[in-house]
C-alpha positions in Angstrom: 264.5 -59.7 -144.0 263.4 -56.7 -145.8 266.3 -55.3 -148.0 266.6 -52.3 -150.7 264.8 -49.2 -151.2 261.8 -48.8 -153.7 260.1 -45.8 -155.1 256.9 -46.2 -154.8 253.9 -43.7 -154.6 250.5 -43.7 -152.4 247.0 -43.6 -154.2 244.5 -40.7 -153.1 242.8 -43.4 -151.1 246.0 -43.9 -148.8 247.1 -47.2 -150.8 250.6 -47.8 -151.1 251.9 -50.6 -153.4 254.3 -53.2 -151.5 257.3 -54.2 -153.8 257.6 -57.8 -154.5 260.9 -58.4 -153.0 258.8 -57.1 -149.8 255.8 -59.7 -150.7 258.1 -62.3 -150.4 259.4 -61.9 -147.2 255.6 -61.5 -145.7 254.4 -64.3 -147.8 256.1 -66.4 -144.6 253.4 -64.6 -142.1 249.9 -64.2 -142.5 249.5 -60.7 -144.0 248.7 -59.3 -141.3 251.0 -55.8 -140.8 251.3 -53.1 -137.9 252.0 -49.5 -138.9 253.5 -47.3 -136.6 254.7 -43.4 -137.1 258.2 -42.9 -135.7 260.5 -39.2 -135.8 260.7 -39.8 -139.4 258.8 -42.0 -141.2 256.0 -44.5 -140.7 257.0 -48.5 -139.9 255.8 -51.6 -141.4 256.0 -54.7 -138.9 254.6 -58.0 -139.8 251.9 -58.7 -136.8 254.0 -61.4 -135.9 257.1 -59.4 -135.3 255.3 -56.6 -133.6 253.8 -58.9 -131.3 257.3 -59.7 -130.1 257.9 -55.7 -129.1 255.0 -56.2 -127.2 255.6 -59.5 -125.5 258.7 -57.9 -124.2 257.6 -55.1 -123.4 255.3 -56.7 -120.9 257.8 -58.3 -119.3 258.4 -54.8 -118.3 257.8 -53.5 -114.7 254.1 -51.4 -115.7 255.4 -49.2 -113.0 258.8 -48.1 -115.4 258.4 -44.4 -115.9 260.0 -45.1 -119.2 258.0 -48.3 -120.0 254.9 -46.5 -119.6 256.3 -43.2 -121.6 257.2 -45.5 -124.5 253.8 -47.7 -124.6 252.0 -44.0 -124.5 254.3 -42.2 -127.1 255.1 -44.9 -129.5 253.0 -48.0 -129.3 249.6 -46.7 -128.7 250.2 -45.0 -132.2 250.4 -48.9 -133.9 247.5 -49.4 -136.2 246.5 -53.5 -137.3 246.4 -53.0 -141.5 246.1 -56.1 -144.2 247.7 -56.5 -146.8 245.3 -56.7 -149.9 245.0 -59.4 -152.7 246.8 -57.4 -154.7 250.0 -56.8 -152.3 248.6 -53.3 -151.1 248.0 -51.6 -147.5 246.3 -49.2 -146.8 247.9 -46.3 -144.7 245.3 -44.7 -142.3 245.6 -40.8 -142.3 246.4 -39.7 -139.2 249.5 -42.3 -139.1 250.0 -40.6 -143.1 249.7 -37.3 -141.6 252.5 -38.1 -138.3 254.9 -39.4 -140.9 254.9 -36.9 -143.3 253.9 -38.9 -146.1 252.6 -37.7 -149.4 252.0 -39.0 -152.4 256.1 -40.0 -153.4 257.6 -42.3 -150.7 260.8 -44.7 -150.7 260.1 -47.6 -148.9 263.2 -48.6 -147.3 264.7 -52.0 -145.9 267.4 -52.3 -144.1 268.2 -55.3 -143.0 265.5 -55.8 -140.3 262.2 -57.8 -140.1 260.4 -54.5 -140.9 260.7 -51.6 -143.4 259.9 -48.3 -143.5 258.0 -46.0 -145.8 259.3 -42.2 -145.8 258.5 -39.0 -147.8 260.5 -39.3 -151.1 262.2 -35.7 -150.1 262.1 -36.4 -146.6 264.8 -39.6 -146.9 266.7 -37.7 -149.8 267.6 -35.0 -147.3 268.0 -37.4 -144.6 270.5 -39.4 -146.6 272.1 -36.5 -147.7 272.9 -35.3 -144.0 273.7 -39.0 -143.3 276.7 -39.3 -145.4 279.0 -38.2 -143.0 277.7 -39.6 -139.8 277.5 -43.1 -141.4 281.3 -42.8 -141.8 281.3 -42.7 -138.2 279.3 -45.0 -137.4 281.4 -48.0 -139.4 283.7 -48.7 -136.4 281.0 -48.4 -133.9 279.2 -51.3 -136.0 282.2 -53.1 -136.5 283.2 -53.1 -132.7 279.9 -54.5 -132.3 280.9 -57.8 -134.5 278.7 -57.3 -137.6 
């Protein structure tokens, strides 16, 4: 799983680093990654993993208002990126541009086979905000059993 958060920053050619600790985990799938812009940020997936969303997604009824809203809004957004020799990926502009990213980022991992990659001010702010909601959400986690 992809765990911490790492300061990182992205080239003027849209290359963005991937922290060891991050190598690591991918090193158990063929570097092959899937970006993907969300509300906030942009998402790393191995292919592997993303493949999975998509897998169940097509178990999906195609005639789900809210299958087909999702696969249009979200998914048609994923773009197929390698990861370099030398542990980079290169973000493609638009999906750069629908994050919000600039050159400072914080690559975050939380816990999940996939990590994110925010504006540096963008998650400061949203963490900031967060404090008191993730109070909150502790005994909704808990009564979940984690």
């Amino acid at each position: 799983m992809f765990r911490g958060r790492y300061q990182h920053t992205v080239d003027p050619k849209g290359r963005l680093s991937v922290p060891a600790k991050f190598r690591d985990v991918l090193a158990q799938y063929d570097g092959n990654l899937v970006v993907v812009p969300n509300e906030h940020c942009l998402e790393v997936h191995p292919l592997e993993e993303w493949q999975k969303i998509e897998a169940r997604l097509r178990e999906q009824s195609m005639f789900d208002p809210d299958v087909r809203e999702f696969s249009r809004l979200y998914v048609s957004r994923a773009k197929d990126v390698p990861l370099d020799s030398a542990g980079r990926i290169l973000l493609p502009p638009d999906s750069r541009q629908q994050a919000g990213l600039h050159r400072d980022v914080t690559l975050v991992g939380g816990g999940l086979m996939r990590f994110e990659v925010w504006d540096r001010g963008r998650f400061e702010e949203y963490e900031r905000n967060g404090a008191e909601h993730l109070k909150a959400l502790l005994p909704k986690i808990s009564a979940l059993g984690v």
